[in-house]
N, C-alpha and C positions, 0 to 999 in steps of 0.2 A: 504493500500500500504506500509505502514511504517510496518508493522508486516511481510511482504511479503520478503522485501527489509533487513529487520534483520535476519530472517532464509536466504535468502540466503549467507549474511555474516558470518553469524556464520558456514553453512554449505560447502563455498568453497574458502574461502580467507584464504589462504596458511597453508589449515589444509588436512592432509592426515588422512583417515580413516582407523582405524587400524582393524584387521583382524584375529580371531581368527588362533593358531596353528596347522592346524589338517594335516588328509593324502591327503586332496582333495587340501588344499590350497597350501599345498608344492607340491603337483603331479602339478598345474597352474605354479606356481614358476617356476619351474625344464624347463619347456617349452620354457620360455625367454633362457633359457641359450645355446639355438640352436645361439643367437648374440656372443656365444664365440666360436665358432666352429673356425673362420677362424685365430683366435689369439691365439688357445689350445696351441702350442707352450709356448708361451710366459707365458699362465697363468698356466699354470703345472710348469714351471721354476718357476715363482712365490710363487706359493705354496713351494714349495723348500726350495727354499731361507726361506721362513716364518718358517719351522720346522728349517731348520739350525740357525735361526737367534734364535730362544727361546733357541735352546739348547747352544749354542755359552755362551746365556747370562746367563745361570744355570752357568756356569763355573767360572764367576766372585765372586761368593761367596764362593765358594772352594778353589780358589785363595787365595781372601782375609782371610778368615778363616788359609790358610797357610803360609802366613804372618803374623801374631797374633802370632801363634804356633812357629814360629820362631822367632819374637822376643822376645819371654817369657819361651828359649827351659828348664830351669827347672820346670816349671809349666806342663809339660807332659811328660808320661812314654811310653816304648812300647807298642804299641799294642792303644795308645789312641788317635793317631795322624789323621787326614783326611785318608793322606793316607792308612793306614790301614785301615780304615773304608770303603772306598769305592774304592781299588784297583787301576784299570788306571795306574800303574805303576807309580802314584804320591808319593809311599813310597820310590821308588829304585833311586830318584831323589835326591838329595844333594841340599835340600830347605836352603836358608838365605832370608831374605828381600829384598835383590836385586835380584834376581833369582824371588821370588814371584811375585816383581812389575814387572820385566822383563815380566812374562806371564802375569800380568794382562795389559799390553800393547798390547801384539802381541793378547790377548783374545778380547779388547776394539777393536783393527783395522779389525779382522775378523767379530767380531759380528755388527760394522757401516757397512762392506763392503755388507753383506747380508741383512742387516735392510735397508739398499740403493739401494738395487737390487727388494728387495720385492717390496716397494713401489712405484719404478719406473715401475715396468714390471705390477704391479696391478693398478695402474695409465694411463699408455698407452690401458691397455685391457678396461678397465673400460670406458676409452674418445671413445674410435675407437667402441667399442660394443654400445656403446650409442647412439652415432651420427647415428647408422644404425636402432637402435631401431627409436629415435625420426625421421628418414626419413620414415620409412617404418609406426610409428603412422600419421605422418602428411601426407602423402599420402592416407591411408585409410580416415582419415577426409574428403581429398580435393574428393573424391571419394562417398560418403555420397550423398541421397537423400536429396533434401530439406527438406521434412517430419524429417527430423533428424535435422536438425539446428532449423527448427521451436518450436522442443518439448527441445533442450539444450540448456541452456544457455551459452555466450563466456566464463563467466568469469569458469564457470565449464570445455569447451576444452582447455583453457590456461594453467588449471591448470594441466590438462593432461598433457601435452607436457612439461612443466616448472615443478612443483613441484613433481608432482608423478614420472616423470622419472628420476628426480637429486636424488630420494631416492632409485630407482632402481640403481643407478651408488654410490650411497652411500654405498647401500648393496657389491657392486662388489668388491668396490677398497676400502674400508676402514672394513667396517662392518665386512664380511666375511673374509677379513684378519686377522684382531683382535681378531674373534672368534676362528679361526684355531690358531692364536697364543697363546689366553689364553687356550684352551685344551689343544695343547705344554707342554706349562710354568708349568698347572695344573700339568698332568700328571710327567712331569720332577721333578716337586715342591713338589708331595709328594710321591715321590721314594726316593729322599735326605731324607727329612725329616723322613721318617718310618726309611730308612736306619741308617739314624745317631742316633734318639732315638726313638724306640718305644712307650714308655712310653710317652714323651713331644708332640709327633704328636699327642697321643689322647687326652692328656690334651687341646694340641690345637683346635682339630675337634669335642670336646664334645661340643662345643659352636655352632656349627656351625647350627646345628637346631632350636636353640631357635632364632638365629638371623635372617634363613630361615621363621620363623613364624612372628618374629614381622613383615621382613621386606614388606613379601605380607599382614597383616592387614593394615599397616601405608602406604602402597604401593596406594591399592585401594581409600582407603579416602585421599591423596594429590593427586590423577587424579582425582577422580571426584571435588575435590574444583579447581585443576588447571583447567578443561573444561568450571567447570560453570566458571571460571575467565575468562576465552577466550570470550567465547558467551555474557558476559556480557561487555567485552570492544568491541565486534564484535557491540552492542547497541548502543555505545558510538561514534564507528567511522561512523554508520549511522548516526547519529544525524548531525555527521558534513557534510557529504557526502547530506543531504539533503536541510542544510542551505545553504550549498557553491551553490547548485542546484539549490535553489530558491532565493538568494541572494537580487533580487532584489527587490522583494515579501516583503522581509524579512525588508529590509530598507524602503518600501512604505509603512508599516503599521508601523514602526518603535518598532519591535519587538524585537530588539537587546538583552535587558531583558531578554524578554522571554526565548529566544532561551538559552540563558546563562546560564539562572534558570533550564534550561529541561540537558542542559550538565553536569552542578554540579550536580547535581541529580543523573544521570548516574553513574558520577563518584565518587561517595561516595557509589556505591553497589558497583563496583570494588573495591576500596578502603577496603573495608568492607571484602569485601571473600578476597582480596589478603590475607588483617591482617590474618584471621581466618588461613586460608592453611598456613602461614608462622609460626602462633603458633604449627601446626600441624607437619610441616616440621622440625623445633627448635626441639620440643621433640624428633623425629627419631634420626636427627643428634647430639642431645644429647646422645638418648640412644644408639646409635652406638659409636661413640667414646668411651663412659663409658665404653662397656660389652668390644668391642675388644681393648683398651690400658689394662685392666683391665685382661682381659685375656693375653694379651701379658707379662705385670709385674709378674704374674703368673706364666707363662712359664720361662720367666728369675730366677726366683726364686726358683724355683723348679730346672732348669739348673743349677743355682748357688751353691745351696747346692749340686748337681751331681758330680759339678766340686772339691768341698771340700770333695767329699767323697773317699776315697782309694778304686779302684778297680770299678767304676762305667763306665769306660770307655770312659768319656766324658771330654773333653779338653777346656781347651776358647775358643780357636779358631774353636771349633766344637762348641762350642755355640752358638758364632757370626755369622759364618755361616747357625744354624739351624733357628737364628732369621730373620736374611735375608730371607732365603725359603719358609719361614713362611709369612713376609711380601708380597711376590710376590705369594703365595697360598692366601691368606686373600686381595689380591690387583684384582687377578681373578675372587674368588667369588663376589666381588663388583663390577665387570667392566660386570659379567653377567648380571644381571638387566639390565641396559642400552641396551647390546646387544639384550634381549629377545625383551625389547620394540620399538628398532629398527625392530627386524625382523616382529613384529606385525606392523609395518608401510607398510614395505617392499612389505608384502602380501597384504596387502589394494591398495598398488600401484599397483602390478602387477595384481590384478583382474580387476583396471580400463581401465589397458593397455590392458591386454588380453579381454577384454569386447569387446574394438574399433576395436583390431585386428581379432577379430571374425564376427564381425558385415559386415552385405552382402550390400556392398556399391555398386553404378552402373557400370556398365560394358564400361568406358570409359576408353579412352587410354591415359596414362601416358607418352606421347613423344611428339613431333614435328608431326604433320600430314600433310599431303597432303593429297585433297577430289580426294578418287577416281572414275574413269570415270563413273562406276555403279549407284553411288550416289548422280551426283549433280544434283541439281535443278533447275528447271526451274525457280519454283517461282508460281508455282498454290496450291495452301490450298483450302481445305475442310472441314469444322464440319461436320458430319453429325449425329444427335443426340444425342448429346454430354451430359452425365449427372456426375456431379462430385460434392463430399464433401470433405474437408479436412479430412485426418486422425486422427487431434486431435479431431473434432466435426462432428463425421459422420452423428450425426441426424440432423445437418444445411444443406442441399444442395445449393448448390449457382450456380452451373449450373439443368437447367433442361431441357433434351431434344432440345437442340440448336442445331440448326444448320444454317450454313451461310459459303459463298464462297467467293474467291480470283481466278484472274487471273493475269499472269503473266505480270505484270508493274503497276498493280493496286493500285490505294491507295484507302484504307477502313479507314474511321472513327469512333470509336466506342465513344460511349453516353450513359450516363445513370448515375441514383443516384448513391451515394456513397454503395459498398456493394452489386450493382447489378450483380458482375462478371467480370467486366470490367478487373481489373487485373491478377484474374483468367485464361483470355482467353491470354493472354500473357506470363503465366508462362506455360499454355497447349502447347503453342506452340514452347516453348524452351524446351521444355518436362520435365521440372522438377516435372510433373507429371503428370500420368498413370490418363484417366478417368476410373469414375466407371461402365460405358457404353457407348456406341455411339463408333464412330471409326473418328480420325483425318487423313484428307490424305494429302499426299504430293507429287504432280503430279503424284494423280491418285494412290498412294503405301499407304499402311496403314503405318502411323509410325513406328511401331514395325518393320518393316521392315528394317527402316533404325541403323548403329549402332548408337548411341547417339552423341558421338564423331563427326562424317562425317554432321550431323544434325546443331548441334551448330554452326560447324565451318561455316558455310553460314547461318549463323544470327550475326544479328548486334543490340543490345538492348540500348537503349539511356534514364536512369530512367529520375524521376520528381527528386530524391535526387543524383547527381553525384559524383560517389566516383572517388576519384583521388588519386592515389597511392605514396607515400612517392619516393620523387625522382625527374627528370628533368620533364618539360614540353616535351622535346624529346621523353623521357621516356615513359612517359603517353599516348603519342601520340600512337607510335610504340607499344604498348602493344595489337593494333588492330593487327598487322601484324612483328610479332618478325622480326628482320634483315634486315628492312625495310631501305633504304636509306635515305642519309637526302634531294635528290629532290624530292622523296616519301611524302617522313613527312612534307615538305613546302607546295607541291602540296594541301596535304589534308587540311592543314591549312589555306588555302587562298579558300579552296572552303566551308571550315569552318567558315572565316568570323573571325579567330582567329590570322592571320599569323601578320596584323597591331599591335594590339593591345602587341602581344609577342616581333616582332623587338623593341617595346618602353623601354623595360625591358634591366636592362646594361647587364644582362650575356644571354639575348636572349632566344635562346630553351634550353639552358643549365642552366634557371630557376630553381629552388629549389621552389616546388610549399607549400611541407609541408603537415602533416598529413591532411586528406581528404581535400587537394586541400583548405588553411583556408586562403592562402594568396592571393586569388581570389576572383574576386564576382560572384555572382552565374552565370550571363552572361556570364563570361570568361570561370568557370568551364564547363557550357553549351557547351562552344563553342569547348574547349579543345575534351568533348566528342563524339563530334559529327564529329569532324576532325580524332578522334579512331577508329569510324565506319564507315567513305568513304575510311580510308586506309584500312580496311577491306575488302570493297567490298563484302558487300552480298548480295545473292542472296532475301534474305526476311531479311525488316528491322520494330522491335519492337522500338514504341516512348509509352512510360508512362508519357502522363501530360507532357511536355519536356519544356515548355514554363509556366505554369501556374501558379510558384512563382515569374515570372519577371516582373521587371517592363518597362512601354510600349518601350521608347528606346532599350533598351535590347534584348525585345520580337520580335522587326523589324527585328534585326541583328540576332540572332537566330533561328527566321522562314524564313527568305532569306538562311539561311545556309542549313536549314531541307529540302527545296528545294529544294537547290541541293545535299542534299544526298538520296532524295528519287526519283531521277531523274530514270526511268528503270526499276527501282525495288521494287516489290512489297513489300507496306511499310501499317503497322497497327498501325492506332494513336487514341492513348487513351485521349482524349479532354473531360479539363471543359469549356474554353472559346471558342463559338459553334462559335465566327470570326476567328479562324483561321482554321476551317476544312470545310466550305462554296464550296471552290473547289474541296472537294475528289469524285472520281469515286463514292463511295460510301460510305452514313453514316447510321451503323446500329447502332438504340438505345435498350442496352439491358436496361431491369427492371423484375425485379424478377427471373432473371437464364434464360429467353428467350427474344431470338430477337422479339419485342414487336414491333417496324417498321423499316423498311431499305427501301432505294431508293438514288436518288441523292437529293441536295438542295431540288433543284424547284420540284421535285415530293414530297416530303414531304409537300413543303408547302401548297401545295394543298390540305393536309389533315388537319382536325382541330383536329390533335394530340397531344400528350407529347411534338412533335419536335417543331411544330408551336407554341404552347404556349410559349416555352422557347426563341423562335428566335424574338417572340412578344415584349418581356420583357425585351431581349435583345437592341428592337430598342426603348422601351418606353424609357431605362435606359441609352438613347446612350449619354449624356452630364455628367453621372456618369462617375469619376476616371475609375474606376473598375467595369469590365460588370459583370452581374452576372454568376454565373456557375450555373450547374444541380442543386447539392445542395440547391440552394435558392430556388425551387421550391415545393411546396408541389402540390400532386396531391388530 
């Protein structure tokens, strides 16, 4: 389990899978970007802005360059001034120093104005594209067979929706910006520089290949040492994540050592690759500073002597300007790397997205319903032959050829060991899934008949684990019946057996119950849910276990409540403890995937079956705490 529980650490806690570059993952890519459609305005402005803002910010060195030149105007002849190098009508100007910083003012306030415009207009498309993306992933999720939640794990669709889409809106508004502005800056960066010396731009870019080689050998050996560093603290934060889990475990044997001795452990292989990758890393950022300052002094120096030479064309101030170009050419190629490994994120994300959003989820309606008059139900069920295997274990069958009936106000008990199907036959019946054969009806209509949607909405399911939603006790209530009034919500409260217990509470149904209902006992939570499903009102009501983690006080108030929510309506209760289903219309015991016996009580007992034996054991055991369940029977 601990080897199980560390890959999936290593494999989904907050790491995006990167994705090779080719024409299929960019043709996936390109697809998301149907979310910028309704904001194209805005992101074409954007892009705009982003070419005007690079070129805006070339200007600042020609500026400055002409402020050099003019304050040193013996130090240059004609013909070797900016201006005349690169035209623009910067020659026919009458440059001093104050004139230069004068433009390089009004150049600084245009190139903020559009650097503020990019970002805002790439910012606003990026939020609004987003939010339609994550609505339309998390809709497909809520739209998803169970078969599909069974075979993913949460912490793998969180990350969907949380990490992999922040890299898509990363890409949008930041990534993709910076790309299109360093091609800009690139381009702009070495049109100056060729332009101002030819000679100095190849001195420059003769380097540029030697530093393209090292920097993808030294590139791949610091990712593979940075991954194994991940996967190996991903080890470390299990280790914790298992002591906090068994905590108690942990202080009963008084393991504390132990656990201690197995984390240091851990953490000295971290320790150990961070060292190594960081010696690895040192040498790059060594050898990169060395070749390109080294190159750069190079450059100056060769400029240098350009500039002491009569007749070479080249000025200070066209120096200092060529070293600036230079810098923002050599600041591009650097900032590509980053970008590439971004967009290898990028695509990793967008195949997870486009995975879900491809993915053929059920055919239920995404709105507020109302059951139409075609559709509703009586409350008569059907199996008839019913054979089914999960998806993940199709060679396991756990129904086999079952079949058994409901009428309309009926209560059915269902019985049997653990594994015999029992849950099975409650998830068939909220259709979370299709059998492998046999046909389910409902008054008299095969399922498929009905759409899924109109199905649910007239069931009421009430588990053995109550989950309770972050929010009021109102809240939770009403989430049976959205809009529900608050004499509604009380009504069902009081027929709940929960409406006392809530007025005791200072801020009443306006309680703050807390993640899954934690500030409750399991009674209360019980009770809560069961007050969810009479403001419901359905027509067929599912109980799983509903009673069989309480204890006896509890289990009184609880099944007085079940009562009257199962008052009319035909209701399927899945029972370990065989006293409180003694009254149902009918209690059918399955074992092995078939109804194995059905009848009422007293017809069962008559038989020296599975049921008799248990009801035996029952009354042998009747001065025990706790009666027995199925469970404790072997046959």
């Amino acid at each position: 389990m601990a080897t199980a529980t560390r890959h999936l650490s290593s494999s989904f806690e907050g790491k995006t899978p990167k994705a090779k570059i080719n024409k299929e993952n960019l043709r996936q890519a390109l697809v998301l970007f149907k979310y910028l459609k309704p904001y194209k305005g805005k992101f074409i402005v954007g892009l705009v802005c982003i070419a005007l803002s690079a070129f805006t910010t070339s200007l600042f060195p020609l500026f400055l360059g002409k402020m050099i030149d003019a304050a040193s105007p013996g130090a240059t002849l004609p013909g070797m001034d900016i201006g005349s190098k690169i035209g623009l009508g910067l020659n026919n100007l009458h440059w001093s120093v104050n004139t230069a910083l004068l433009a390089i003012f009004c150049q600084l306030t245009v190139q903020a104005f559009f650097s503020f415009m990019r970002v805002y207009l790439l910012t606003a498309v990026g939020e609004r594209s987003l939010a339609d993306m994550r609505k339309d992933v998390y809709s497909k999720l809520l739209t998803m067979p169970m078969s599909f939640f069974t075979e993913k794990r949460v912490g793998e669709l969180s990350n969907r929706i949380s990490s992999d889409l922040s890299q898509i809106q990363d890409a949008i508004t930041f990534t993709l910006a910076e790309f299109l502005r360093g091609i800009f800056t690139l381009i702009i960066g070495l049109f100056w520089i060729f332009t101002l010396s030819t000679k100095l731009a190849l001195i420059m870019l003769s380097v540029v290949p030697l530093l393209a080689i090292i920097a993808v050998v030294f590139g791949k050996r610091i990712r593979k040492m940075a991954r194994k560093t991940q996967d190996q603290l991903a080890d470390s934060g299990t280790i914790v994540q298992e002591t906090f889990h068994g905590i108690s475990i942990v202080k009963a044997f008084t393991s504390e050592f132990q656990e201690i001795t197995r984390y240091v452990k851990s953490l000295k292989a971290v320790v150990n690759t961070a060292i190594s990758n960081g010696r690895w890393r040192g040498a790059f950022v060594a050898f990169m500073i060395f070749t390109l300052f080294s190159t750069l002094a190079f450059v100056v120096w060769s400029g240098a002597r350009m500039v002491q030479t009569p007749g070479s064309g080249l000025s200070i101030g066209m120096l200092i300007t060529f070293v600036i170009f230079s810098m923002f050419v050599g600041g591009t190629f650097a900032g590509f790397a980053d970008m590439f490994s971004q967009l290898q994120k990028t695509l990793g994300a967008t195949q997870s997205v486009r995975e879900i959003l491809r993915s053929e989820g059920e055919a239920i309606e995404l709105k507020d319903i109302d059951v139409k008059p075609e559709y509703v139900l009586k409350g008569n069920v059907r199996f008839e032959n019913v054979a089914f295997s999960y998806p993940s274990r199709k060679d396991v069958p756990v129904l086999k050829d079952l079949s058994l009936s409901a009428v309309n106000g009926e209560q059915i008990a269902i019985v049997g060991p653990s594994g015999a199907g029992k849950s099975t036959i409650a998830s068939m019946l909220l259709h979370f899934y299709e059998p492998d054969s046999g046909t389910l009806y409902f008054d008299e209509r095969p399922a498929s008949k009905f759409p899924i949607s109109q199905l649910r909405r007239q069931m009421a399911f009430v588990p053995q684990e109550v989950i309770l939603f972050g929010g009021t006790i109102r809240e939770n209530i009403a989430y049976g019946k959205p809009g529900a009034t608050d004499e509604e919500i009380i009504a069902a409260a009081k027929n709940a057996n929960a409406h006392v217990f809530v007025e005791r509470f200072p801020e009443k149904y306006d309680t703050i119950v807390g993640e899954r209902g934690i500030k409750l006992s399991g009674g209360q939570r019980q009770r809560i849910a069961i007050a969810r499903a009479i403001l419901k009102d359905p027509a067929i009501l599912i109980l799983d276990e509903a009673t069989s983690s309480l204890d006896s006080e509890s289990e009184l108030l609880v099944q007085d409540a079940l009562d009257n929510l199962m008052k009319g309506r035909t209701s399927f209760v899945i029972a370990h403890r065989l006293s409180t289903i003694r009254n149902a219309d009918k209690i059918v015991l399955i074992d092995k995937g078939i109804v194995s016996e059905a009848g009422t009580h007293a017809e069962l007992m008559r038989h020296n079956g599975l049921y008799r034996k248990l009801n035996d054991m029952q009354f042998d055991f009747g001065m025990v705490t706790q009666s027995p369940t199925v469970e404790n029977v072997q046959e």
